[in-house]
C-alpha positions, 0 to 999 in steps of 0.5 A: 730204419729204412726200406730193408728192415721194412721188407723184413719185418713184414716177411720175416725173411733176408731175402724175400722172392715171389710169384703172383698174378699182378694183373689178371682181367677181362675189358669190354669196351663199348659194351652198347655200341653202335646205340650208345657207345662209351660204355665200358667194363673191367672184371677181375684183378687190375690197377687203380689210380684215383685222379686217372680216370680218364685223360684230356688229350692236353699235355700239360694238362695230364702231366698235373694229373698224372704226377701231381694230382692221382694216387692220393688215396688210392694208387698200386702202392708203386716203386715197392717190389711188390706193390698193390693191385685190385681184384673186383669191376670198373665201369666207366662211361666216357663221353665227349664232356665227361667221364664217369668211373665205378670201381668195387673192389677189395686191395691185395697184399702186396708193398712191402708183402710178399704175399701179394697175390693173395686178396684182403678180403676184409677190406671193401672199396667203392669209388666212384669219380666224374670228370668233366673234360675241357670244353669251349666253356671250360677251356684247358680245365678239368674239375672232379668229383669223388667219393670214396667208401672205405671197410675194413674189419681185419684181424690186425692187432696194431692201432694207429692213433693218438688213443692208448687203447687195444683194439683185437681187430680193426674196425673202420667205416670212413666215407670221402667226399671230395673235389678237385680242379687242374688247369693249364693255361697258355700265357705269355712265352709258357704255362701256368698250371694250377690245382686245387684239392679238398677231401672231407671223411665222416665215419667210424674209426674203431669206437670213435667218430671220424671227422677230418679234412685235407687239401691240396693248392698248387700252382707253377709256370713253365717256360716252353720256349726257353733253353732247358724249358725250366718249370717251377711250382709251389704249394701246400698240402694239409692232412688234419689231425687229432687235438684231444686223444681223450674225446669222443672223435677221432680227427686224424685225416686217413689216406686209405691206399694212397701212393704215398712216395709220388708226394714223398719221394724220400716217404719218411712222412705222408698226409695225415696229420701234416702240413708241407709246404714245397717248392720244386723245379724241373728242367729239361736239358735234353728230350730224353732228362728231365732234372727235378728238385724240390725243397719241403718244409714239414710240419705236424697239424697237431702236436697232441697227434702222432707223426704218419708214414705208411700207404695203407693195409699190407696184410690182411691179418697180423700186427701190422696195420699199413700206417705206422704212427711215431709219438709227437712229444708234443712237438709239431716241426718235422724238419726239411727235406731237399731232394734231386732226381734225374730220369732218362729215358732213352727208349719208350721201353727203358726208364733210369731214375736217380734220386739222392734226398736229405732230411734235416730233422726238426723238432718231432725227430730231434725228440726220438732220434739221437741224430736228426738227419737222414740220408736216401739214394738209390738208382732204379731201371724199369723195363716195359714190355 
């Protein structure tokens, strides 16, 4: 029933405060120069984007990776007031033509958690990216490949899935292999952008085997010498699901610990069994506003799955799980979402963000909620210092 109630149910309280270390850590760059320089070590409690391992140095080219193509699977959780960070060690080798990042870590608590600073002990991560950078042969390109291991075993009695089982705890063991492509590209009087994404997981979801698949294709140009320099772009992004809840697998493609409002603004839904076909702008009506919209049509992968929300483990024990999955009523179309926002940002230290979002329900809601609507607004101030 919205962001307050979600806030409570996890704290229990009206009016949750805290004080944690959010990031806490020791980087050593360059660990073997002159010889070998590029070598580099972070020890101890940061963040992680994955897709943001490295950046190219060409604007248009980071912008797709920085808003369209990181925190897919694992992101600091973000706008919540508590958010996510990772305790453990990174070690990246950054050359000229590539980039090769290492994370080990274990998650905090944190999004809609107070607790934030304590350590999800029974969640264990590994990733491990590379990135090759643009190059003569290559040119406005970066290609990516990713794994990821994903543990958990925490004392959490809610179950998210399509199987009308009890589970004491958790037990998962997924592993994703992937690979993506951004590109950017000088044409006529713009840029073409473009991006593809495809994840493959096998595993162990509790009892079950786990075998899912998602994808992302998206494309857009912009006008950089017109007034305004309007920015349009489509795509597609697919999480698989679950066709039979009584089979020996589990097909429901698992976001582990995405960022999931950076591809739901209104996060009312995210990528597991789900299909969203978008449209968006942008506009720049002055160096300092930018004015996005976009339009999504959402839709279930499988009508015999649950409809998702959620951006992973929160609590390390308890009765919430991270995700939180809504029966389908054998239904698949989720309905559409229209969004407006608008940043400003008139200082490198000060960033305004408006947004108003509405949701009219489809098929899936119509069947749970007396009212298939929804409305979300809310302004937001961030300061850096």
């Amino acid at each position: 029933m919205g962001t307050g109630a979600t806030y409570f149910q996890h704290t229990g309280d009206r009016s949750a405060t805290a004080f944690f270390i959010k990031h806490l850590n020791l980087e050593l760059r360059d660990l073997l120069a002159p010889g070998l320089p590029g070598i580099h070590l972070k020890l101890g409690r940061f963040a992680y984007q994955d897709g943001l391992e490295t950046l190219t140095g060409e604007p248009k080219l980071d912008w797709v990776k920085r808003v369209r193509g990181s925190e897919r699977l694992l992101g600091p959780f973000g706008w919540s007031a508590f958010q996510r960070s990772f305790d453990g060690v990174q070690v990246s080798v950054d050359q000229p033509r590539f980039n090769w990042t290492t994370m080990v870590s274990r998650p905090t608590q944190g999004g809609f958690e107070e607790k934030a600073g304590e350590t999800i002990d029974p969640i264990g991560l590994l990733a491990a990216s590379l990135t090759l950078k643009p190059s003569a042969r290559l040119p406005h390109t970066a290609p990516r490949l990713f794994y990821l291991r994903y543990d958990d075993e925490r004392n959490v009695s809610q179950r998210v899935d399509n199987v009308a089982a009890a589970a004491p705890k958790v037990h998962l063991a997924i592993n994703t292999y992937g690979v993506e492509a951004t590109g950017a590209y000088p044409i006529a009087v713009g840029e073409l952008d473009l991006l593809g994404w495809v994840a493959l997981q096998e595993g162990d979801w509790y009892e079950l085997d786990h075998s899912a698949i998602a994808l992302a294709v998206e494309g857009g140009y912009q006008w950089t010498q017109a007034a305004w320099k309007p920015h349009v772009r489509a795509g597609w992004l697919y999480g698989s699901g679950d066709s039979e809840p009584g089979d020996r697998r589990h097909g429901t493609f698992f976001q582990i610990l995405p960022t999931a409002r950076k591809y739901a603004q209104l996060p009312f839904y995210n990528l597991m069994n789900s299909s969203d076909l978008f449209v968006q702008g942008f506009l720049k009506p002055h160096k300092d506003v930018t004015v996005r919209a976009d339009w999504h049509w959402l839709s279930l992968a499988e009508r015999n799955d649950r409809w998702y929300s959620g951006a992973g483990a929160t609590q390390e024990r308890g009765q919430l799980f991270g995700f939180v999955g809504r029966h389908s009523q054998g239904k698949r179309g989720l309905g559409h979402l229209v969004d407006l926002a608008v940043t400003y940002t008139p200082t490198p230290f000060l960033t305004l963000y408006g947004y108003y979002g509405h949701v009219f329900g489809g098929s899936v809601i119509e069947a749970i909620y007396a009212g298939a609507s929804a409305n979300f607004a809310y302004l937001e101030a961030e300061l850096r210092f």
